[in-house]
SERO-4910 file (N, C-alpha, C, O; in steps of 0.05 Angstrom, whole numbers):
BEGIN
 pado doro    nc1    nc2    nc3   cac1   cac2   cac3    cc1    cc2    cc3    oc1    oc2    oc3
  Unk    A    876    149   -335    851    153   -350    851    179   -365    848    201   -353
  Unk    A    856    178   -390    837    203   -409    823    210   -404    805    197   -393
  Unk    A    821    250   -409    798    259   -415    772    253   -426    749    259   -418
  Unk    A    778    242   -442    760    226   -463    746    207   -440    721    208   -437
  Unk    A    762    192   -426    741    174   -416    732    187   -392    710    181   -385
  Unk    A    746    206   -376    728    220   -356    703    232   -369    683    231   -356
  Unk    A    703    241   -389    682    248   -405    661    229   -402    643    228   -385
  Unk    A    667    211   -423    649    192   -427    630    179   -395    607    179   -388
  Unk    A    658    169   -382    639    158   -352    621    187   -340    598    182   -334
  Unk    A    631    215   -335    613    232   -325    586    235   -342    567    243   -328
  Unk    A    579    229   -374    559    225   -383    533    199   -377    508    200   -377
  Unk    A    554    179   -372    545    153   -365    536    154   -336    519    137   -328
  Unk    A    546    172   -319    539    170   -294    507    193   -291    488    184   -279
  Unk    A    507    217   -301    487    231   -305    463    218   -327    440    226   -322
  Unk    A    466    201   -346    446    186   -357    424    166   -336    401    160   -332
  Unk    A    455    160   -323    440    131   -309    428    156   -280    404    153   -274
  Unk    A    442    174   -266    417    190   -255    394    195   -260    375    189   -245
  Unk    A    391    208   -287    371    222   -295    348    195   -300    324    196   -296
  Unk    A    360    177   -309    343    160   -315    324    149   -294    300    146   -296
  Unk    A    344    141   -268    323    136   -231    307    162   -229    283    158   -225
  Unk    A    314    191   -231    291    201   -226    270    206   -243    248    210   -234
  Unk    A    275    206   -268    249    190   -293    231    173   -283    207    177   -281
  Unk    A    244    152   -274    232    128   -268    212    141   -241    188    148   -243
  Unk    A    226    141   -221    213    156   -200    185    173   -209    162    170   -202
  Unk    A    199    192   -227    180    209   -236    137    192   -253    113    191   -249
  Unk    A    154    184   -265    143    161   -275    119    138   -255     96    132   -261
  Unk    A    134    131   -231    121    117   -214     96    141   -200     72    139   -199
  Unk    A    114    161   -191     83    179   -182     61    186   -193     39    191   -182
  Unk    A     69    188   -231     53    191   -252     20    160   -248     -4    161   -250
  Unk    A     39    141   -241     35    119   -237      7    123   -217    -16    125   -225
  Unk    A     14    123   -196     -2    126   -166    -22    147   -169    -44    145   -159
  Unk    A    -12    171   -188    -34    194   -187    -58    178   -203    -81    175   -195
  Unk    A    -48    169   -224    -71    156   -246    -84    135   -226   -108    133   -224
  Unk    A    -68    120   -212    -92     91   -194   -111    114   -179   -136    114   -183
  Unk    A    -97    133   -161   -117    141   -139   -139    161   -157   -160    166   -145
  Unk    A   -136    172   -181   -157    185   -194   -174    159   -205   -197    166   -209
  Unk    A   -172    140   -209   -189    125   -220   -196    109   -193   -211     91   -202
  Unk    A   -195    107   -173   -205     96   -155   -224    121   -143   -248    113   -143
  Unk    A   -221    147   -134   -237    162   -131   -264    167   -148   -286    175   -139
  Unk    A   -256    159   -181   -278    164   -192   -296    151   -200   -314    155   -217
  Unk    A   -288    127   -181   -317    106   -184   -346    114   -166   -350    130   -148
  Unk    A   -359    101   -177   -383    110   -155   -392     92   -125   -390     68   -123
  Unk    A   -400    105   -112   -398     99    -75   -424     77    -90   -442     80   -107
  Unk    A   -412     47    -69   -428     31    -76   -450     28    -69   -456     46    -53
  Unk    A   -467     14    -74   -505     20    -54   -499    -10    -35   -492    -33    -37
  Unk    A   -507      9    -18   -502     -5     13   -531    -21      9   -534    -38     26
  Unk    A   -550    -19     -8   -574    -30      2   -569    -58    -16   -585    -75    -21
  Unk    A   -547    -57    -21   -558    -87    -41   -530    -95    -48   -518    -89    -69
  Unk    A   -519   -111    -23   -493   -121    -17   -485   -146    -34   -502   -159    -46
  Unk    A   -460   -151    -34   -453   -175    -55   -450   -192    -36   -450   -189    -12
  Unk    A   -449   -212    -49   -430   -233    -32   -395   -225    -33   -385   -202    -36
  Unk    A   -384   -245    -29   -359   -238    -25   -348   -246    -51   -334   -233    -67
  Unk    A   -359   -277    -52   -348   -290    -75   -347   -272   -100   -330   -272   -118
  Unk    A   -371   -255    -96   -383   -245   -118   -366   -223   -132   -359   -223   -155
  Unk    A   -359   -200   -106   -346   -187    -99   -321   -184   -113   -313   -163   -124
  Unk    A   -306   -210   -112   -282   -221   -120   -285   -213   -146   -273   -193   -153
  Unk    A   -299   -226   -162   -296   -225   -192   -293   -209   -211   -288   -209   -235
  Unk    A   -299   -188   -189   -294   -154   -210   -272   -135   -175   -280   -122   -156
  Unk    A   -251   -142   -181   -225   -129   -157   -223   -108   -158   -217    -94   -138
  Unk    A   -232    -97   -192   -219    -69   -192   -246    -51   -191   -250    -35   -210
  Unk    A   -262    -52   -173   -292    -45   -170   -293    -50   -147   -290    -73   -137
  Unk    A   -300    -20   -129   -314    -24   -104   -341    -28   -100   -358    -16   -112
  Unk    A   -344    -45    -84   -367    -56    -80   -376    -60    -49   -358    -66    -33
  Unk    A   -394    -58    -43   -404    -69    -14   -415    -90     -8   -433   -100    -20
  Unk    A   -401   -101     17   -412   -138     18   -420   -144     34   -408   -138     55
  Unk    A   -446   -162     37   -458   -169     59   -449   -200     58   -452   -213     37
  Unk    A   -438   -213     86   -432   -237     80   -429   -252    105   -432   -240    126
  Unk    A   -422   -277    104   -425   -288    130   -391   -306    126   -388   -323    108
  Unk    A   -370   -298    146   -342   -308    141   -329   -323    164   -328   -313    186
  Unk    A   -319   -347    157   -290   -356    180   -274   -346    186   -255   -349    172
  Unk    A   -272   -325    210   -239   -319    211   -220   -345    214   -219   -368    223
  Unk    A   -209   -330    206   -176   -344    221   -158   -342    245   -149   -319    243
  Unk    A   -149   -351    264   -134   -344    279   -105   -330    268    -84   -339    276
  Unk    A   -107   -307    252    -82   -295    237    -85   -272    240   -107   -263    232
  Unk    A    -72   -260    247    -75   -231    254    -46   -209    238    -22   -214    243
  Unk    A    -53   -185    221    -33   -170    208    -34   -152    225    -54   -154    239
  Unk    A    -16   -131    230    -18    -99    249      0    -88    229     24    -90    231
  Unk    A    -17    -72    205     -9    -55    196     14    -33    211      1    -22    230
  Unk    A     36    -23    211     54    -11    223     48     26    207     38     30    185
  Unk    A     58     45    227     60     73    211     38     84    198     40     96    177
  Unk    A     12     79    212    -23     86    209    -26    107    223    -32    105    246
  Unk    A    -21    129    212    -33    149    227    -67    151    233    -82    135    223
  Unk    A    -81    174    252   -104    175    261   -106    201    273    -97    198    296
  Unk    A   -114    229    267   -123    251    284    -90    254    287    -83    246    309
  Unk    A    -78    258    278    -44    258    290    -31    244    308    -12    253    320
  Unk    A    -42    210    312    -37    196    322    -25    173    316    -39    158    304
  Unk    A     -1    163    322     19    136    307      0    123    321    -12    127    343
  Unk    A     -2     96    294    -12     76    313    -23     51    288    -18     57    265
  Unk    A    -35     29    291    -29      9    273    -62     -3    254    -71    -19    269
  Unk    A    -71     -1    241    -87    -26    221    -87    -55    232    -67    -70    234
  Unk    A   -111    -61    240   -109    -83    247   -124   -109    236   -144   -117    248
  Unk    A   -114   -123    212   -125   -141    200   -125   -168    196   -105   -181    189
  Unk    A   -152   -180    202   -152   -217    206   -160   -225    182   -178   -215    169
  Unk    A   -142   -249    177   -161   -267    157   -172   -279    159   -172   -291    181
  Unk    A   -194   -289    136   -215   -299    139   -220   -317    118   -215   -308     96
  Unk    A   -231   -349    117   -226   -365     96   -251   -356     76   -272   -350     88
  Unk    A   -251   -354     55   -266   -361     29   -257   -369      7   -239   -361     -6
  Unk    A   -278   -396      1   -276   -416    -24   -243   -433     -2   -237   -439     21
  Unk    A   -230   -436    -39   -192   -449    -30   -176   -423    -24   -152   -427    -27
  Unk    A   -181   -401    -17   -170   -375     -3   -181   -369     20   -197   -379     36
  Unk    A   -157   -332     17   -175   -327     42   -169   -295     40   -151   -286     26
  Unk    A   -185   -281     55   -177   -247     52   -177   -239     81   -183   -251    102
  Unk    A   -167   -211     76   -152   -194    102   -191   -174    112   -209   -161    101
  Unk    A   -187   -182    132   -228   -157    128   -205   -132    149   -192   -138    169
  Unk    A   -205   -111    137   -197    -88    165   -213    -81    185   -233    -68    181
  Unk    A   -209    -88    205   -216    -83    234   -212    -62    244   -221    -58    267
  Unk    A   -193    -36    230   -199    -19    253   -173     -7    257   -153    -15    246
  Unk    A   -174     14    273   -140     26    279   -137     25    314   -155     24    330
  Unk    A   -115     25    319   -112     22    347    -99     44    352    -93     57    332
  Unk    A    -91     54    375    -56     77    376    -41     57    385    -46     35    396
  Unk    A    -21     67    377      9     56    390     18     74    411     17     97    403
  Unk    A     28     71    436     42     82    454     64     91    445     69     87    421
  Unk    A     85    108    466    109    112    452    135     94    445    154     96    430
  Unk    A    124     71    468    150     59    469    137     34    452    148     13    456
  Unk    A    120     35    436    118     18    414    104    -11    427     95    -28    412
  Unk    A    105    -13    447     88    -33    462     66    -44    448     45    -33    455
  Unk    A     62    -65    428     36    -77    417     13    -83    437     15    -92    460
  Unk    A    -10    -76    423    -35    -79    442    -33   -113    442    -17   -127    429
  Unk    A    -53   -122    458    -58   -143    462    -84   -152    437   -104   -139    440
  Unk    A    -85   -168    418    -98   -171    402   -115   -195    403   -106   -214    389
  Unk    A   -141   -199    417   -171   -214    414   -173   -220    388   -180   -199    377
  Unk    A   -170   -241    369   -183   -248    356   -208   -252    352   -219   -261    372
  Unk    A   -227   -248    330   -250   -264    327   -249   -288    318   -229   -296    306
  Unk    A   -270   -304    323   -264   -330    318   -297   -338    312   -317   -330    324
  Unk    A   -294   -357    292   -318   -376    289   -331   -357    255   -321   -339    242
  Unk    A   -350   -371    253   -365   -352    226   -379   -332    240   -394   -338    258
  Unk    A   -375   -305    232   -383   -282    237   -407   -272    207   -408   -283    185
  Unk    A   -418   -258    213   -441   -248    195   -425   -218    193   -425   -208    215
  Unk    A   -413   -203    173   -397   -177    171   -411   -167    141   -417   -183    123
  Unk    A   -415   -139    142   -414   -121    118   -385   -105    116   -367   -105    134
  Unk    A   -384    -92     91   -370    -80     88   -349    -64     63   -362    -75     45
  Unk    A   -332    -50     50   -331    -40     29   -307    -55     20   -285    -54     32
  Unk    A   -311    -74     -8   -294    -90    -15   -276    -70    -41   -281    -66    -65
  Unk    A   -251    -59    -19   -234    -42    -30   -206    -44    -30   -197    -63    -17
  Unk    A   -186    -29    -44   -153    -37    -49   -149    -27    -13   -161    -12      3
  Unk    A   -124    -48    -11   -112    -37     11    -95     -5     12    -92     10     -7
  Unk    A    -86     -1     40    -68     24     29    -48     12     14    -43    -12      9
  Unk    A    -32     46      4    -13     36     -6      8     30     10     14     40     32
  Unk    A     25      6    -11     50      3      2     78     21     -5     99     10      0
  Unk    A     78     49    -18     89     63    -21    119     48    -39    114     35    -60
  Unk    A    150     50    -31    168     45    -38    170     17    -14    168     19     10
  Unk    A    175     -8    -30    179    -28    -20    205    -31     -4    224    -42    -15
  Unk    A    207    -22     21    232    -27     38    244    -40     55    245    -28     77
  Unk    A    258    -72     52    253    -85     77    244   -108     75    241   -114     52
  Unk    A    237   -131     95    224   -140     96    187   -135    105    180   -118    122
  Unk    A    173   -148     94    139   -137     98    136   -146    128    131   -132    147
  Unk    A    141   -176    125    121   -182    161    158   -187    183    182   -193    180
  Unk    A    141   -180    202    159   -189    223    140   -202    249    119   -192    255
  Unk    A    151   -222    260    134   -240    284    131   -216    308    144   -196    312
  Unk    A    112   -224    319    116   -220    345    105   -230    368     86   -245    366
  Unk    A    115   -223    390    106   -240    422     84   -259    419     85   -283    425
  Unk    A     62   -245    407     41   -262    407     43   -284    382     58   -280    363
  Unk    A     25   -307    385     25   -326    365     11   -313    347     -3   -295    356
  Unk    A     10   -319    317      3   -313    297     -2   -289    286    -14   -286    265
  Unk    A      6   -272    298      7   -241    310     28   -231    293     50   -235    302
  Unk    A     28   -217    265     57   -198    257     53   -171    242     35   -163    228
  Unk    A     78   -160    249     80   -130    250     81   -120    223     94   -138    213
  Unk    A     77   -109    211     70   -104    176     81    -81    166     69    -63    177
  Unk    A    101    -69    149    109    -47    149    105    -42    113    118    -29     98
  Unk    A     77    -62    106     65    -52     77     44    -88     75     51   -112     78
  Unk    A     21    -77     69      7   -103     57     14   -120     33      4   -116     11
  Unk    A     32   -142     40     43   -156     14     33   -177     14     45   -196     23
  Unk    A     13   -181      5      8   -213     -5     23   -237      3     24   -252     22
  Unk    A     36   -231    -25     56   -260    -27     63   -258     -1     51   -276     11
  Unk    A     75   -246     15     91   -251     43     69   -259     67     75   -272     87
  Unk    A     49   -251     63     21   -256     89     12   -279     74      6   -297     90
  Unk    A      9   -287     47     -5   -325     44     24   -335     48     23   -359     53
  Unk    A     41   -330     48     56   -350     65     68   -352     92     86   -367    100
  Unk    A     52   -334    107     60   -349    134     28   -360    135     20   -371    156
  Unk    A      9   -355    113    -25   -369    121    -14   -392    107    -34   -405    100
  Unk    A      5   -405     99     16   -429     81     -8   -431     62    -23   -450     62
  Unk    A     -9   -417     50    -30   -410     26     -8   -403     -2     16   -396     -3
  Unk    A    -29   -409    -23    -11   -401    -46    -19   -370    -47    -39   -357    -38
  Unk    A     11   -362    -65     12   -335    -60    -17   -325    -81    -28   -307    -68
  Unk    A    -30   -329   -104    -46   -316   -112    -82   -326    -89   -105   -322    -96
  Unk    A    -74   -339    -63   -100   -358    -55   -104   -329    -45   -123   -320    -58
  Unk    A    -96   -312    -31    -96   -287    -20   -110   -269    -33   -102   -266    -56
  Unk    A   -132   -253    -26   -142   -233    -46   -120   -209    -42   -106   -206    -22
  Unk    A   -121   -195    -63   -105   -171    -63   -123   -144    -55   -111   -123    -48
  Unk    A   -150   -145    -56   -170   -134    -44   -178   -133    -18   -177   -157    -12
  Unk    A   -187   -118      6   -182   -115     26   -212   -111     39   -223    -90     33
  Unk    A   -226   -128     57   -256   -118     59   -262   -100     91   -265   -109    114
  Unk    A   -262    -82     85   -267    -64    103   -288    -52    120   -304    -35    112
  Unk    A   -287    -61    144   -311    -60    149   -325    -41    164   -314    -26    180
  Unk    A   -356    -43    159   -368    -18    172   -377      1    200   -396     -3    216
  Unk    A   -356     23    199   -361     35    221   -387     29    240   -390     31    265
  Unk    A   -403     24    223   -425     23    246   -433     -8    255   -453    -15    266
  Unk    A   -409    -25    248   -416    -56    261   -395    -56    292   -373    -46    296
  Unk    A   -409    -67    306   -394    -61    331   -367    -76    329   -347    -65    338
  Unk    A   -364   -100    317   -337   -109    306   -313    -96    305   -311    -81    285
  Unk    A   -289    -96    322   -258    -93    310   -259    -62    336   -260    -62    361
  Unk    A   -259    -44    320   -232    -20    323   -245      5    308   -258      4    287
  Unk    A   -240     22    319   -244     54    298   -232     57    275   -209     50    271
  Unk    A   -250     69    256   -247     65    232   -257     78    217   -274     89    231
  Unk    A   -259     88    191   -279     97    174   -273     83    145   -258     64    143
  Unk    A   -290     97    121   -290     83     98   -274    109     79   -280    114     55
  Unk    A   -253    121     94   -231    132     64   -219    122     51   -199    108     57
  Unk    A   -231    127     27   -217    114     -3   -184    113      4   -172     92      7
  Unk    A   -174    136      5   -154    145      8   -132    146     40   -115    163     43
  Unk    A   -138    125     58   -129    129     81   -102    136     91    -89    115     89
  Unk    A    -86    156    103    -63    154    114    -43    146     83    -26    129     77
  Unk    A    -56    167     69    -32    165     36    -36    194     23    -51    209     35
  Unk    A    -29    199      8    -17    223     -9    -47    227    -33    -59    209    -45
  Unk    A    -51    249    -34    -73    259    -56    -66    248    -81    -44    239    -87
  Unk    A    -91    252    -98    -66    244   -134    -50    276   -135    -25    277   -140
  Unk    A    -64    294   -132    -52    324   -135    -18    325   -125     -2    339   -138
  Unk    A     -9    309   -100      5    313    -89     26    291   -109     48    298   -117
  Unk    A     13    268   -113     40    256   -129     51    268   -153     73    263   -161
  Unk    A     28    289   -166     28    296   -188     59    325   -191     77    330   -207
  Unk    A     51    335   -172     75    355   -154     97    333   -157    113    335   -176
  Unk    A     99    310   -137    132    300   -139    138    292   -169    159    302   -177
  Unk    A    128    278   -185    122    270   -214    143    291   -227    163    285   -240
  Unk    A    135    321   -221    136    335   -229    167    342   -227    185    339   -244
  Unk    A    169    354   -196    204    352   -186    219    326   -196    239    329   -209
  Unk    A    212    306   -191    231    286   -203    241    287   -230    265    283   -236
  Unk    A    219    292   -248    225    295   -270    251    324   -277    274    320   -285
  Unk    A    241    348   -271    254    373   -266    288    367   -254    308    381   -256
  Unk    A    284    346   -243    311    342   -224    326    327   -259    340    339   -275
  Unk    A    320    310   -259    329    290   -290    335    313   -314    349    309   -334
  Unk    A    325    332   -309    327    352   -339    349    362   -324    368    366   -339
  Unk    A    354    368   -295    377    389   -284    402    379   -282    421    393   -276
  Unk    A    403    352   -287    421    340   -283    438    338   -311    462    340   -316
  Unk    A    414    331   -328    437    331   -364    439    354   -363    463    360   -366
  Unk    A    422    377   -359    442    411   -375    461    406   -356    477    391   -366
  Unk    A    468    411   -329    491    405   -306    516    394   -324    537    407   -328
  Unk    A    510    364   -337    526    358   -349    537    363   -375    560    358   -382
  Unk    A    516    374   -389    511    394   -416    531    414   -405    555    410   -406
  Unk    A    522    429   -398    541    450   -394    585    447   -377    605    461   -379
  Unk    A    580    421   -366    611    418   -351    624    411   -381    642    427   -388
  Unk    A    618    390   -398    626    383   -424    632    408   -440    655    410   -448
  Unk    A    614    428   -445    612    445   -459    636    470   -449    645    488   -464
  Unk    A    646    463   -416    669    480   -403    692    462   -408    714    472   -413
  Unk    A    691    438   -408    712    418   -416    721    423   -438    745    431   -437
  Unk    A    714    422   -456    719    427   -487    733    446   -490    755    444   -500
  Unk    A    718    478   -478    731    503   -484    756    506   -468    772    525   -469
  Unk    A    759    477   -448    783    493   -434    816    477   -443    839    480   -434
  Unk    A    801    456   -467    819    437   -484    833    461   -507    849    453   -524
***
């Protein structure tokens, strides 16, 4: 192999770097802009609840819902939920509405150390629930598979809320699933401890805005890096 083409591939190899952490960079750019525009909606009025259906029709709008729902015997356990400095899991059932059905959050549990799943009570039958019809957390960098089974029947372990992968073990079509998440209110005796943060167990926009930032800085360090080896190559031809 030529100079020439060591050249060329060490350019080709620092392009195609610089370009993943762009992208990267890019994606946090991404996340900072959702969580600033989700913060800056206004807290919904609890006095004058939607329906659910209703709810639905505007996703990208929090809203508060007063409603009366079927669970399901299906149960998600959000995985890697922190609490007060505590590991431990999200625990969410579905519930039928219309030809769908949505996830309502119940609540956080702890996890022990040795990872031992709690024992999980379903609700069952039509329940009467309020609560804040909001995005789930995020699912950060998609790694993996999403659900995994466990011991219990209909019971699985979640290591990011993915749709498509939860309406199909509900043998639901993948869009029957809301992508919206109804969360419900601390003060209904229903589910598990909980509160109503916009932002739960995830990163500030300020904070993505910081990595945005390094990633990008890394992509510029990498062409002068290579800027400059070319520029020692040459002089030493």
């Amino acid at each position: 192999m030529t100079r020439q083409h060591t050249g060329l591939l060490g350019w080709l190899l620092a392009l195609a770097v610089a370009a993943l952490f762009s992208a990267l960079g890019a994606w946090q750019l991404q996340r900072m802009h959702e969580k600033q525009a989700l913060l800056a909606q206004a807290p919904p009025d609890r006095s004058h609840g939607l329906a659910l259906a209703q709810a639905m029709r505007a996703p990208a709008t929090l809203h508060w819902v007063h409603d009366t729902l079927e669970f399901l015997p299906a149960t998600v356990l959000l995985d890697n939920q922190l609490r007060d400095g505590r590991a431990g899991l999200k625990v969410y059932q579905a519930a039928r509405v219309d030809a769908g059905a949505v996830l309502v959050d119940l609540g956080w549990l702890p996890l022990p150390a040795d990872r031992q799943l709690p024992r999980i009570a379903p609700l069952q039958g039509r329940i009467e629930v309020q609560g804040l019809w909001a995005p789930p957390p995020s699912p950060g960098l998609a790694l993996g598979p999403a659900l995994a089974a466990t011991a219990q029947p209909r019971v699985w372990l979640a290591t990011r809320v993915d749709t498509a992968a939860i309406a199909a073990q509900l043998q639901l079509p993948a869009a029957a699933l809301a992508g919206q998440v109804l969360r419900l209110d601390p003060a209904s005796p229903l589910g598990y401890t909980r509160d109503l943060d916009l932002l739960p167990n995830t990163l500030p926009p300020s904070r993505h805005l910081g990595y945005a930032v390094q990633w990008f800085a890394m992509a510029l360090a990498v062409l002068v890096i290579a800027g400059v080896l070319h520029v020692r190559r040459r002089r030493g031809r």
